[in-house]
N, C-alpha and C positions, 0 to 999 in steps of 0.2 A: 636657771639663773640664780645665783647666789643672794640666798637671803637671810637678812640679820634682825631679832627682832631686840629691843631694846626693854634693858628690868634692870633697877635697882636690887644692892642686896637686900636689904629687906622683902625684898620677893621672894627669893631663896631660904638663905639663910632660916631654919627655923622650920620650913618645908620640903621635908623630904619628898611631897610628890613634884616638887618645881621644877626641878631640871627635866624630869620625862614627859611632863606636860609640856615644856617649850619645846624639845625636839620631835614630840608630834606635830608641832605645828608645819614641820615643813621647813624647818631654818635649819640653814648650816654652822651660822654662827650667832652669838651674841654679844652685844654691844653694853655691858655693863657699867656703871658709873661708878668711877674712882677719884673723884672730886667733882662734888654738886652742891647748887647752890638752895638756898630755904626752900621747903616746899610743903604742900602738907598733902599727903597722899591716900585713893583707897587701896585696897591690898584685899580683893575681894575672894580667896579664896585661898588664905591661910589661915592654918590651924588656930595662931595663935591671936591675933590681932585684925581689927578691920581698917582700922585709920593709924596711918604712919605722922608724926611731923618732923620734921626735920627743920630745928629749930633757927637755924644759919648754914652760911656756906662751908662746906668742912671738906677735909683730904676722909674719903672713908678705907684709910690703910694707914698706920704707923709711921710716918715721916722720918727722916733720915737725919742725921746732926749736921748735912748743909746749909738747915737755917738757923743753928745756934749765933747767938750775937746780931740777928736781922730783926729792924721793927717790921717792917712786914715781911708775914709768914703765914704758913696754912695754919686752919685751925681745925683742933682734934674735932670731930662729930661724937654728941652726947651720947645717949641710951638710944638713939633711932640708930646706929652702927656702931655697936661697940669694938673695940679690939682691930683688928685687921679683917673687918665687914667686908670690904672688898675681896680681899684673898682667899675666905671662906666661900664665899660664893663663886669666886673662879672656879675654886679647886672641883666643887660638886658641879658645875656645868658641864668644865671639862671629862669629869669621869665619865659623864653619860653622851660622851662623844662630839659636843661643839666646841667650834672655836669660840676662844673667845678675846674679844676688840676691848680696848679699854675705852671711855666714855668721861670727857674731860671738860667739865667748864670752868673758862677763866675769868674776860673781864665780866665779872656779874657777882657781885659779893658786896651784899647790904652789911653788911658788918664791919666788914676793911671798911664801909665809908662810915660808917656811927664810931668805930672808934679812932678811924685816921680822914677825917673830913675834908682834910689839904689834898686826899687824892681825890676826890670825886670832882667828875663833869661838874662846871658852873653855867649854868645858861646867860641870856642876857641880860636878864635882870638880877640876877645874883643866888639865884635858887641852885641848891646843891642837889645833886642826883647821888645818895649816899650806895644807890645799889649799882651803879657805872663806875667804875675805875679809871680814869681819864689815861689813854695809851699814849698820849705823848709824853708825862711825867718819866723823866728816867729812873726812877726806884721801882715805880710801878709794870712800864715795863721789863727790869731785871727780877722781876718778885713774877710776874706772868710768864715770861720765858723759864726760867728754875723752876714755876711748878709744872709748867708742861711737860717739861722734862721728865719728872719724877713719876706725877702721877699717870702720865702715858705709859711708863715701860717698867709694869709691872709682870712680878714673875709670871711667866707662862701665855704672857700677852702676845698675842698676833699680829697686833696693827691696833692704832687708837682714831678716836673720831675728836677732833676739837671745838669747841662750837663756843662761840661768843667772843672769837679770837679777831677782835677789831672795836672799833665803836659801839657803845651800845646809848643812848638817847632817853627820851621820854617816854617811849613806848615802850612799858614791862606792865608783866602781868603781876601787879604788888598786889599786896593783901588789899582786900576789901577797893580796889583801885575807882575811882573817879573823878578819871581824865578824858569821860567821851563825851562832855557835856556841849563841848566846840569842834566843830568837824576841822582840823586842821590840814587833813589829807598828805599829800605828802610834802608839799613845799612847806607846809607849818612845821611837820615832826620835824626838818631838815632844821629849820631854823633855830625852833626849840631844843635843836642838838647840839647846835654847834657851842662848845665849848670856850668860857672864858676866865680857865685857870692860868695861874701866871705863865706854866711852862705854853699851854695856846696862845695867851698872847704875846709872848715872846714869837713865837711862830707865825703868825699873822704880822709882825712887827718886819720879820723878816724878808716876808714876802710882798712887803708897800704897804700893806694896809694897817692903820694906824689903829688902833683896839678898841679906844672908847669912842672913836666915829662910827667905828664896824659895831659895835654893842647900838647905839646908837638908831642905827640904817635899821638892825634885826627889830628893833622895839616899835619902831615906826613900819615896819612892816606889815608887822604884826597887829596893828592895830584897827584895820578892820577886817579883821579876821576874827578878833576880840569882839568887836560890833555884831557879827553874823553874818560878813561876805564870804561866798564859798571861795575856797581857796585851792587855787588853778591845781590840777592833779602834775606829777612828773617835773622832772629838772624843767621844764620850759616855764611851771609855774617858780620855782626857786628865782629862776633869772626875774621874770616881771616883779616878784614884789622884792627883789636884792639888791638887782641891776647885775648886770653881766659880768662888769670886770670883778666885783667883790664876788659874786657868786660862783664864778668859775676860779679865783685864787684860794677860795676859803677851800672849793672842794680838791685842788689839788695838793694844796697841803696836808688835806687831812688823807688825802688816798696814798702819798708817800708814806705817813705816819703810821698807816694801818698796814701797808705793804712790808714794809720792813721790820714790824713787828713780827707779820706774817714768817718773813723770810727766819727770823732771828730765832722764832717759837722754833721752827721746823727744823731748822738746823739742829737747835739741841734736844731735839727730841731723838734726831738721825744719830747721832753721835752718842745718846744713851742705848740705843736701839740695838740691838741682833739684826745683821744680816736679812733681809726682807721682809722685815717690819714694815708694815704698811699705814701710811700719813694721810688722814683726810681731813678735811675741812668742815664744816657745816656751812655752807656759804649762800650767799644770794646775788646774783650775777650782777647786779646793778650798784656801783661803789657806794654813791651816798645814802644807800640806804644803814639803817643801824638796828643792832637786835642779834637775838639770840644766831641768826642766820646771817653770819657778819657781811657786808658788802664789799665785793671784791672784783677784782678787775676778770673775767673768765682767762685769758689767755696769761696772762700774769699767774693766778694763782695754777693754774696747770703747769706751768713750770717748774714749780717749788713744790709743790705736793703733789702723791699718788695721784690725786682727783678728790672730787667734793662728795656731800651730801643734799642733797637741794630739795627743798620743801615742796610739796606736790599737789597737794591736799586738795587748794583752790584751782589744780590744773597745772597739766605739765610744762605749761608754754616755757617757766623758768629754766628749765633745761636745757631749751634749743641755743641760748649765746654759749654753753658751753659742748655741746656737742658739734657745732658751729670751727671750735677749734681745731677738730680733726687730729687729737695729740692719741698718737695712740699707745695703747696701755692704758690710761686713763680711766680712773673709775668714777662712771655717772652713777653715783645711787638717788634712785628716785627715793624719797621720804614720804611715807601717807600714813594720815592720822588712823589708825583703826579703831579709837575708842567713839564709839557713835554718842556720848555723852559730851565730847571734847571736840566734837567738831566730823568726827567722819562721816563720810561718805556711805551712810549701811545699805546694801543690796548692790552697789555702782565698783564695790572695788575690782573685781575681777576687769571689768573692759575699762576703769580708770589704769589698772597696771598694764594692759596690754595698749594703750596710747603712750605710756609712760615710754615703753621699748619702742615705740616705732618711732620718738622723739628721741631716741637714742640711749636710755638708760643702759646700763648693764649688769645692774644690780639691785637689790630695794631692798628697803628698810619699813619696818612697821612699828608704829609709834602708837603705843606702847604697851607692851605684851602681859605686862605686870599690873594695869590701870582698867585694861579689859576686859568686858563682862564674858562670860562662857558664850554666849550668842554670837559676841563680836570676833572672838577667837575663833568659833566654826566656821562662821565666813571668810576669814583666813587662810584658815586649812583650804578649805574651798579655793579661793583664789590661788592660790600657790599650785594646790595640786593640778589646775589646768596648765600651770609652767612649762 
């Protein structure tokens, strides 16, 4: 079964034993990042450095003169990827025999919203989310379709992975973040999502619902939830504290909004692409959800792209609405955390991959090969080599 494991160039680059390290593990390819957003990282087993930051969202490869005269545009990445970080680290993956995917995130750049604020999500009280890029905006989405484009179909690329290509909400993992102090569960994050920049509420406007009654409905919603009422789990809780008709037209508009983004991004990625380039998502099979793992229609988004990447970690169950579609050719990549600091699963992943394929996966991705420890990577090898 085809497996990719996912590093930064700063993994590389700079480490000559990197590349031979990753193709012991067992992977046939690598998922590399060519436009990433702030992070600060450890890098536990190169030469020169132990902790990366990466101080904003940045293109880490040289940009092209398509966005001379555009106010938004990629931004170069400092001393954590100088130069053409990306391509340097292709190149040496490649020599030591993987493929390699390019690794692309879009709407999720705290910078684009601190220096251009008109594009960030507004919630309902008028709080800005500086690190979501609101996808209905038309600038913003022509500035996220253009960079897909570029930073997917880099020399030597095989196929890219997209991830954050939809809505993204209140649930980010920001610096020092403390947002869990109210269990909002999922009908609260939905609410707290829903966007009320001009170009939203022009769209809400559109759709009957009048914008500061709908701002309105969400505050009062919300408000014992604010108290310390639990708040109903899944779209059935959204309807009881929204009411059905605003609840169901908020989220239809916004599953158009994200879909055709979807379609827009992927097109021009096809269209910068070579011949069997291959297009995946990072997705989460349920629309209104938001986040890194954007929320999409399953049978929709199998239309328009190769197939997804889908988050596995907490359980494969997320897979089955897309296995469900029976599209074939489609690529299920199961996604598991392997860093046992960050969440994994240590001593479980072997017979969590092997649920992962009877729920239909066909591929898997391990997250992330570069974050690590030497322990968590031998059980890797481990798992894989039962394949």
């Amino acid at each position: 079964m085809k497996t990719s494991a996912f590093v930064y160039p700063w993994d590389v680059n700079g480490d000559p034993e990197a590349p031979g390290r990753l193709a012991a593990l067992g992977v046939e390819q690598v998922t590399l990042a060519a436009a990433y957003h702030s992070t600060r990282a450890l890098t536990p087993r190169h030469p020169r450095h132990r902790v990366v930051t990466a101080e904003h969202a940045a293109a880490l490869y040289p940009v092209d003169d398509r966005w001379e005269g555009r106010t938004l545009r990629p931004y170069p990445a400092g001393d954590w990827a100088p130069g053409d970080a990306y391509g340097e680290a292709a190149a040496a993956l490649a020599e030591a025999g993987l493929e390699v995917h390019t690794w692309v995130v879009l709407a999720h750049n705290s910078r684009l919203g601190a220096e251009h604020p008109d594009t960030s999500v507004v919630n309902a009280y008028g709080d800005r989310y500086p690190w979501a890029p609101c996808v209905a905006q038309p600038a913003t989405r022509a500035y996220l379709t253009e960079l897909a484009a570029e930073a997917a179909v880099r020399p030597g690329a095989r196929g890219t992975e997209l991830e954050s290509l939809g809505w993204y909400g209140l649930a980010h993992l920001h610096a020092h973040d403390k947002t869990a102090g109210v269990g909002l569960g999922d009908a609260g994050q939905y609410l707290m999502s829903l966007c009320f920049c001009p170009a939203c509420r022009a769209g809400y406007g559109e759709q009957g619902l009048e914008p500061d009654e709908l701002a309105r409905a969400v505050r009062s919603a919300l408000e014992p939830v604010w108290q310390g009422a639990p708040s109903d789990g899944g779209w059935a809780g959204v309807v009881k504290l929204l009411g059905e008709t605003r609840a169901d037209t908020t989220r239809a508009w916004r599953d158009r909004t994200a879909r055709t983004l979807q379609e827009a991004a992927v097109a021009a990625v096809r269209a910068a692409a070579p011949d069997g380039f291959q297009v995946l998502l990072h997705a989460d099979p349920v629309s209104y959800h938001c986040g890194a793992n954007a929320g999409v229609d399953p049978a929709h988004i199998l239309s328009v792209a190769d197939g997804v990447v889908v988050p596995c970690t907490g359980g494969s169950g997320p897979l089955t609405p897309f296995a469900e579609q029976g599209r074939p050719g489609a690529v299920l990549a199961a996604n598991f955390t392997i860093v046992s600091g960050m969440g994994g699963s240590h001593g479980t992943l072997g017979r969590d991959v092997a649920r992962a394929c009877d729920l239909g996966a066909t591929e898997l991705r391990l997250y992330h090969a570069g974050l690590a420890s030497d322990g968590d990577l031998a059980e890797a090898r481990s798992a894989l080599a039962g394949r």
